[in-house]
MARKE-695995 format. One line per field, with one value per residue (C-alpha): chain; x, y, z. Coordinates in steps of 0.1 Angstrom, whole numbers, m for minus. Example, Ala and Ser with C-alpha at 12.3 -4.5 7.8 and 13.67 -1.06 7.14 Angstrom:
chain	c(A, A)
east	c(123, 137)
north	c(m45, m11)
up	c(78, 71)
//
This chain:
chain	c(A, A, A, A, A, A, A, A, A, A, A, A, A, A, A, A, A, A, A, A, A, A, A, A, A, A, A, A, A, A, A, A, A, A, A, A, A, A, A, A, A, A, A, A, A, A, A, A, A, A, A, A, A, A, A, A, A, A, A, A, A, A, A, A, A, A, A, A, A, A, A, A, A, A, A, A, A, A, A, A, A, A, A, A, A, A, A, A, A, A, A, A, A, A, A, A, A, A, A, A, A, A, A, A, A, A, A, A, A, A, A, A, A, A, A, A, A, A, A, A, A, A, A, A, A, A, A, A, A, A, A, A, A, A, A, A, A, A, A, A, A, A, A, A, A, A, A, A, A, A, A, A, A, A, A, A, A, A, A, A, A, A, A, A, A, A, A, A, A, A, A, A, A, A, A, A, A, A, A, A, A, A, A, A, A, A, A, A, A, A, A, A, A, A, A, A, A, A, A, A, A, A, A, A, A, A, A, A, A, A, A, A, A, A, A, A, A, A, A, A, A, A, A, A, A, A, A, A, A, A, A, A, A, A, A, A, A, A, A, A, A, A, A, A, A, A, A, A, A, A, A, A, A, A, A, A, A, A, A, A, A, A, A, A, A, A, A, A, A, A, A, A, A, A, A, A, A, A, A, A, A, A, A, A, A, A, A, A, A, A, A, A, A, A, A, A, A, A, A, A, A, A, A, A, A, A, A, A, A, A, A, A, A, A, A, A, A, A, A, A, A, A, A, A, A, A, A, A, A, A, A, A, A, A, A, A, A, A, A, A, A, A, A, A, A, A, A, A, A, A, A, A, A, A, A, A, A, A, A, A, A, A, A, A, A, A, A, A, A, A, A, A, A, A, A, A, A, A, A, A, A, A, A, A, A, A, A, A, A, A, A, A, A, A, A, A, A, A, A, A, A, A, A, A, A, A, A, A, A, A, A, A, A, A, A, A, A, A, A, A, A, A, A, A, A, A, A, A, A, A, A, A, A, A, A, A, A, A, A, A, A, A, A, A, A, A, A, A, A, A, A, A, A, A, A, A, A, A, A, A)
east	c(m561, m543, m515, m512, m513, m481, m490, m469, m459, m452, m484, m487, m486, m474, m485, m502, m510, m548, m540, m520, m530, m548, m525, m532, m513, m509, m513, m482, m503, m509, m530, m564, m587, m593, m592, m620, m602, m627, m610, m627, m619, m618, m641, m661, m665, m661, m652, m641, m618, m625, m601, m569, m552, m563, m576, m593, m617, m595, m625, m639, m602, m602, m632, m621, m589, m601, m629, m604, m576, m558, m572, m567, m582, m580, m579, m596, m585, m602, m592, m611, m598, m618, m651, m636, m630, m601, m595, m562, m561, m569, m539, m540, m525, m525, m538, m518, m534, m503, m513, m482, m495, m478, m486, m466, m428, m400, m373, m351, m360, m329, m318, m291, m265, m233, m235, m235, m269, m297, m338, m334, m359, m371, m409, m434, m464, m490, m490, m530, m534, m511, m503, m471, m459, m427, m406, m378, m369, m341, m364, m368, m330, m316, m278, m277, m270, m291, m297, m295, m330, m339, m366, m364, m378, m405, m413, m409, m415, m377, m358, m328, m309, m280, m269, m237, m212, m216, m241, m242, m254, m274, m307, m323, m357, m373, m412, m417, m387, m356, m323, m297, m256, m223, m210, m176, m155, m112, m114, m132, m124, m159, m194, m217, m239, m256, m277, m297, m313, m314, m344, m349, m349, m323, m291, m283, m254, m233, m204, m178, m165, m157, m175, m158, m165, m145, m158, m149, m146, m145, m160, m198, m195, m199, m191, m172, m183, m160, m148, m113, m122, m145, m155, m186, m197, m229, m249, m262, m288, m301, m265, m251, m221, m203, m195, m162, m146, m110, m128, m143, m116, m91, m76, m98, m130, m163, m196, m233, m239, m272, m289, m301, m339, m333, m307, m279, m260, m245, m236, m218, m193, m154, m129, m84, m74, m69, m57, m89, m95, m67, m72, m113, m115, m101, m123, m137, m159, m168, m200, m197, m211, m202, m222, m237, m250, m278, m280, m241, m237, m210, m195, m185, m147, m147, m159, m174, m169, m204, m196, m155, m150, m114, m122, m148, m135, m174, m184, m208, m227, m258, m269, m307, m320, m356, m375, m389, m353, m353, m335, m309, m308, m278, m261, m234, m215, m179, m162, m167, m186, m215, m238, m263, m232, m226, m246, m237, m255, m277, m301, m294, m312, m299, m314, m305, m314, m293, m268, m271, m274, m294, m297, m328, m334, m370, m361, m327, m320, m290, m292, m282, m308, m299, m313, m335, m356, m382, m420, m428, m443, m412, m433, m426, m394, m385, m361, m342, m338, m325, m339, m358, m334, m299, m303, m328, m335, m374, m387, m405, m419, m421, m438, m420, m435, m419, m402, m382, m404, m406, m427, m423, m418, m440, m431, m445, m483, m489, m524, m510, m473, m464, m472, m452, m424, m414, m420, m403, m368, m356, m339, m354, m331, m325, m369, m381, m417, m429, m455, m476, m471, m441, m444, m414, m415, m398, m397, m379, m358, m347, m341, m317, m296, m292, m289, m259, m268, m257, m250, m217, m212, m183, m168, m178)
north	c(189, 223, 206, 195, 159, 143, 124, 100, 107, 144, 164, 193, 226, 208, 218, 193, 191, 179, 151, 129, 98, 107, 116, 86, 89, 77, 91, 81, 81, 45, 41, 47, 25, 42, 75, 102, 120, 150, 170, 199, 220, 259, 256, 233, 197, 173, 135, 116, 84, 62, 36, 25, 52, 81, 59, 81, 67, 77, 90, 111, 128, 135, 153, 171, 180, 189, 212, 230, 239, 271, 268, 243, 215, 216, 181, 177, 143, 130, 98, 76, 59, 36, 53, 89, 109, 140, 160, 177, 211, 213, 212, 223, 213, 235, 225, 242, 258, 238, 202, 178, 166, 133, 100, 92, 81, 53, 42, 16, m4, m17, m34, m9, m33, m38, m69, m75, m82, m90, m86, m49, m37, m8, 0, 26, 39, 59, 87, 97, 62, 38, 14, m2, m17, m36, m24, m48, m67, m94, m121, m114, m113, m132, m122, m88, m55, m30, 13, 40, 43, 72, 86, 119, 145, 122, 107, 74, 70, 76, 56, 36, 18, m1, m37, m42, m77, m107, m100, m62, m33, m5, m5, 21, 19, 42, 41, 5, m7, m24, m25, m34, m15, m25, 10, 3, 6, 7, 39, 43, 32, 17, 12, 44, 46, 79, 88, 119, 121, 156, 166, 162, 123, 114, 116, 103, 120, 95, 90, 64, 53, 25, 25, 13, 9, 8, 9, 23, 3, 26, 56, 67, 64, 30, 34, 59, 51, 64, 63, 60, 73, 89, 105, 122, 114, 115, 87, 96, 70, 69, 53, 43, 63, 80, 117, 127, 163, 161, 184, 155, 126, 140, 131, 149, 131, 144, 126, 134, 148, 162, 190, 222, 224, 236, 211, 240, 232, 200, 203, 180, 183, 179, 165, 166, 127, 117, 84, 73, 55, 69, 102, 106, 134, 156, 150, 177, 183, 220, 221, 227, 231, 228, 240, 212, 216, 189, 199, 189, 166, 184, 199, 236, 243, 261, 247, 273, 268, 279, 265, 260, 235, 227, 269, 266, 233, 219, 192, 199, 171, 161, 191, 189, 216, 224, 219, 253, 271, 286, 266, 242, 217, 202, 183, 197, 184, 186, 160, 131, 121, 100, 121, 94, 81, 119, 123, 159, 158, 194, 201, 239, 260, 281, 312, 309, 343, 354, 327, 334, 301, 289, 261, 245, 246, 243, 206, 193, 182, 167, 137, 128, 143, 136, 120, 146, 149, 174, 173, 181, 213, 225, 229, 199, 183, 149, 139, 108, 116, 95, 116, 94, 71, 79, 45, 45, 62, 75, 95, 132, 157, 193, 224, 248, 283, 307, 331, 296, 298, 259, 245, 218, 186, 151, 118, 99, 86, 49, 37, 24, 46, 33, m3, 1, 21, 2, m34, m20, m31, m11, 18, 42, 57, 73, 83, 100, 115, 102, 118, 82, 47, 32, m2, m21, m61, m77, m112, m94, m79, m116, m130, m100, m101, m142, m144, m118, m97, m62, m40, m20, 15, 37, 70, 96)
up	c(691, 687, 663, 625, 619, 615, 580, 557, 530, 542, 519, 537, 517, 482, 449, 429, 391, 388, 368, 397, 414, 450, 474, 497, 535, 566, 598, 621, 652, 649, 684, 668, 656, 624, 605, 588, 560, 543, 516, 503, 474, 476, 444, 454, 459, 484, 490, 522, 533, 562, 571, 588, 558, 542, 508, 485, 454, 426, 404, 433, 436, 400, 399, 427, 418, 387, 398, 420, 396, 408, 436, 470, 488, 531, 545, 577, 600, 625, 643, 670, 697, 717, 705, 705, 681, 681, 655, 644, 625, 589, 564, 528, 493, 464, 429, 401, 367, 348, 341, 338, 302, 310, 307, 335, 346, 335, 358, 370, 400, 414, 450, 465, 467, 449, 440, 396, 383, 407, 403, 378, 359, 341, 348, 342, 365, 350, 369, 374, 385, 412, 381, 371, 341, 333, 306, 305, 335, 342, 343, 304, 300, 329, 340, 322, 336, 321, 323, 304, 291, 277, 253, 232, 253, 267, 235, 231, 199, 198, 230, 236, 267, 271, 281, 298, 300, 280, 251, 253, 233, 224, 215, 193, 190, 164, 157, 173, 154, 174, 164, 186, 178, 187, 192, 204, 177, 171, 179, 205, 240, 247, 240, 245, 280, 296, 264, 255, 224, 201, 198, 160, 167, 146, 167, 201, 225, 246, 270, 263, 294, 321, 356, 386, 424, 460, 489, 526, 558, 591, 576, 576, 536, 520, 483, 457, 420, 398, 361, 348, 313, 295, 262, 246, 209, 189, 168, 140, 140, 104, 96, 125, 123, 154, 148, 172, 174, 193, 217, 234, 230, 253, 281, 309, 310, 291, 308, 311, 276, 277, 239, 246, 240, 201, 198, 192, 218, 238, 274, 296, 319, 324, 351, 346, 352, 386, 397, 408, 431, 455, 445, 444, 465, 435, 413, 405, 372, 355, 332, 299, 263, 224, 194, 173, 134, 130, 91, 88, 117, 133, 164, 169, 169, 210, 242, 266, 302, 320, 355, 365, 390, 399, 404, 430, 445, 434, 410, 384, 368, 348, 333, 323, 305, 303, 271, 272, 268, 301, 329, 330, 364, 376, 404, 429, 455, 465, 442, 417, 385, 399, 420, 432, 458, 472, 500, 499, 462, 456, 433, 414, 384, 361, 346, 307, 302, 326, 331, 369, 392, 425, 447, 452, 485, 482, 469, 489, 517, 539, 517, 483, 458, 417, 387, 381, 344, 331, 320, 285, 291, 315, 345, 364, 372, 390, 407, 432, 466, 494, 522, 539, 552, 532, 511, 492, 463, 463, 434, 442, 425, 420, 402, 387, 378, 346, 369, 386, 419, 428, 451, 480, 466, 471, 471, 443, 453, 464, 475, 508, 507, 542, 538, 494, 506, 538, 520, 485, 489, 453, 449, 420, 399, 363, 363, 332, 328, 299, 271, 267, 276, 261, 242, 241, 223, 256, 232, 201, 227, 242, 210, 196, 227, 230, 191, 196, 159, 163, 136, 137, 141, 121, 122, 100)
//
C-alpha cells in the first residue's frame, strides 16, 4: 500500500517493558473483512493474529517480548477485502532492557459528571494481563464519595483513602490491618485528603481543605474546581497524632503534599487567597518544599521556593518525585489548584541534580494531561490524559531512561481497546502502579463505615 496503517490505540514507535499485556489494536479501516497481524522480534521469535482486531495469545506475546528485550518487534498487517489481500508498511515497537517490576495499577473509575456520588470505584488491573479487580466500589458502601487512595511508594502493605459526607474518614491500613481516623480536629479546619505516605511507613502527609465547583454557560469550558482553604500536616500513624509547623497553617493555601524519595524533604505547593470563585483566574500556585526529621517528627523552620508562580504567571501543582532521587514531575498550566479541569494542563521534569526544568513534550498534548505516579524502580511513569476526546480521562504510559530521555507514550492495553474504550463510560483518574496486588477486606470496610467507630486524632 505505500502508507503506515492507521491503528487504534496509536502503537507505532512506543517503547514497551516486556512484562505488559499484548498490545492488542484495531485497524481503523473498517471495510475489510478481516485482518493478518505477524509480529516478529529482532531476536527472534514470531506469533500472528487473525481476526476482525489485532488479538494476540497473551503467552505467545510474552515469550516474545521477552525473547526480544532491548531489542524491537516489526508488525506486519495485512487486510482482505472481498478475497484480497493488501498490505500496509511494517511498523515497529521497541522492547526496553528495564522491566516495570510492577504488579500492575490502582485507580478510580468514575463517570465524568458532576453530579455527588454515582457508580465510583477504585479498581486494579494487573498489568501483564487485561484483568481487573475491584478494590472498593459504591456498591460495597452505597452513597459515599470516595478518593484519595494511595499506597507507600507502591507498597501496599502501607495504603490509605478517604470517605467524604455522612460517615466519613480515613482509613489507614497497615499490614492488612484497618483502622478508620477522624482527623479533623478543633484545630484544624478539616479532615485530611490528597495523601502521600513517607517512605519509612509510619507517617502519612495530607492537605486539609474544602473542594468546591462552578461551572460556565457560553464558554468552551464547563467546570472550574477550586478550594477555598487549605493546609498541609502530617499523621504520625503509630499514634494518631497530627504534627503542624505554622509554616503550613497560614492563610495562602498549601495542597498536594508529596516526600522526597529519602523522606528529607516535603514538597507541595502554595497559592495567596483569592476570592474564588470570582477571581479563579488568579490563582496561581508556586512549588515548594520543607525539611522534615522522621526520628523527631518535625518540620524544618524555612520553606524554599523551587518554582515561583504569581512570578511566572504559571501554576504549579502535584509534585511527584521519583523514587530513585533523580526527577521530580509536576503539572503546569496557567491558573488554579486542580489540574485534571485545565485543559491547558502540561506534564514537566525536573533535574534534581541540577534543579533545571523541561516540559514533556514527548508526553502532552493540547489536552489536559495530570495525575501522573511513578514505577518502583523510577523508570516508568503514568499518567491521565484526556487527549482523545477532551473528556475523558484515559491512562498511558511511558519509559523513562536515567539521562530523562522519555519515550512516546501508550494507552493502557485492552484485548478489544476500541470496542472497552468506546463502551467504558468512566473517567480514570488518581492511577498508581502498584508493587503486588492489593488486598483490601471490602466487608470490614462496610461495617467500620456504617458502625461510624473512628478513632480520634490529636496534635502533638
Amino acid at each position: 500500500m505505500g502508507k503506515l496503517p492507521e491503528i487504534y490505540p496509536d502503537y507505532i514507535g512506543v517503547t514497551i517493558p516486556a512484562d505488559i499485556a499484548p498490545l492488542n489494536f484495531n485497524v481503523k479501516d473498517d471495510v475489510f473483512d478481516r485482518v493478518d497481524v505477524v509480529a516478529f522480534g529482532s531476536k527472534g521469535g514470531e506469533i500472528r493474529a487473525k481476526g476482525k482486531w489485532a488479538d494476540f495469545d497473551i503467552n505467545e506475546w510474552h515469550e516474545l517480548t521477552q525473547q526480544n528485550q532491548g531489542g524491537k518487534i516489526t508488525f506486519t498487517v495485512r487486510v482482505e477485502r472481498d478475497g484480497h489481500w493488501a498490505q500496509y508498511d511494517d511498523f515497529e515497537v521497541f522492547v526496553s532492557n528495564d522491566r516495570l517490576d510492577d504488579w500492575g495499577l490502582t485507580y478510580r473509575r468514575i463517570k465524568p459528571g458532576y453530579e455527588v456520588g454515582g457508580d465510583i470505584g477504585i479498581y486494579q488491573r494487573e498489568l501483564s494481563t487485561f484483568d481487573e479487580y475491584a478494590i472498593l466500589t459504591e456498591t460495597v458502601v452505597p452513597g459515599r464519595c470516595f478518593n484519595c487512595h494511595t499506597a507507600n511508594h507502591t507498597n501496599p502493605n502501607r495504603i490509605t483513602l478517604q470517605m467524604r459526607g455522612e460517615g466519613g474518614g480515613t482509613m489507614i491500613q497497615k499490614d492488612g490491618r484497618q483502622t478508620w481516623v477522624e482527623t479533623k480536629t478543633d484545630s484544624t479546619k478539616a479532615a485530611g485528603s490528597y495523601s502521600y505516605w513517607h517512605p519509612q511507613g509510619d507517617y502519612v502527609a495530607m492537605a486539609v481543605n474544602s473542594v468546591h465547583q462552578s461551572f460556565f454557560t457560553g464558554t468552551g469550558q464547563r467546570i472550574e474546581v477550586y478550594h477555598k482553604f487549605s493546609n498541609v500536616e502530617v499523621l504520625d500513624t503509630r499514634t494518631n497524632e497530627l504534627i503542624l509547623s505554622p509554616l503550613l497553617q497560614t492563610e495562602d493555601l498549601e495542597i498536594f503534599p508529596a516526600f522526597s524519595h529519602d523522606g528529607k524533604w516535603l514538597y507541595y505547593s502554595s497559592s495567596k487567597p483569592c476570592r474564588v470563585p470570582a477571581e479563579y483566574e488568579k490563582v496561581k500556585c508556586s512549588l515548594c518544599r520543607i525539611a522534615f526529621d522522621a526520628e523527631k517528627g518535625a518540620f524544618g523552620e524555612v520553606v524554599d521556593t523551587l518554582l515561583n508562580g504569581p512570578a511566572t504567571n504559571k501554576s504549579y501543582v502535584l509534585a511527584r518525585p521519583s523514587y530513585d532521587g533523580r526527577w521530580l514531575m509536576y503539572c503546569v498550566s496557567s491558573r488554579g489548584n486542580f489540574p485534571v479541569c485545565q485543559d491547558d494542563a502540561d506534564l514537566w521534569l525536573m533535574d534534581l541534580k541540577t534543579g533545571e526544568s523541561r516540559e514533556l513534550k514527548e508526553v502532552n498534548s493540547p489536552e489536559t494531561e495530570s495525575y501522573h505516579n511513578w514505577s518502583s524502580n523510577s523508570r516508568w511513569f503514568v499518567f491521565a490524559s484526556k487527549q482523545e476526546d477532551g473528556m475523558y480521562t484515559k491512562l498511558y504510559l511511558a519509559s523513562i531512561d536515567a539521562k530523562g530521555k522519555v519515550s512516546k507514550p501508550f494507552l493502557l492495553p485492552q484485548r478489544n481497546p476500541r470496542k472497552y474504550y468506546q463502551e467504558m463510560m468512566d473517567a480514570y483518574n488518581v492511577p498508581d502502579f502498584t508493587k503486588v496486588k492489593v488486598e483490601l477486606d471490602a466487608h470490614e470496610a462496610y461495617r467500620q463505615v456504617f458502625e461510624n467507630k473512628r478513632e480520634n486524632v490529636k496534635i502533638r
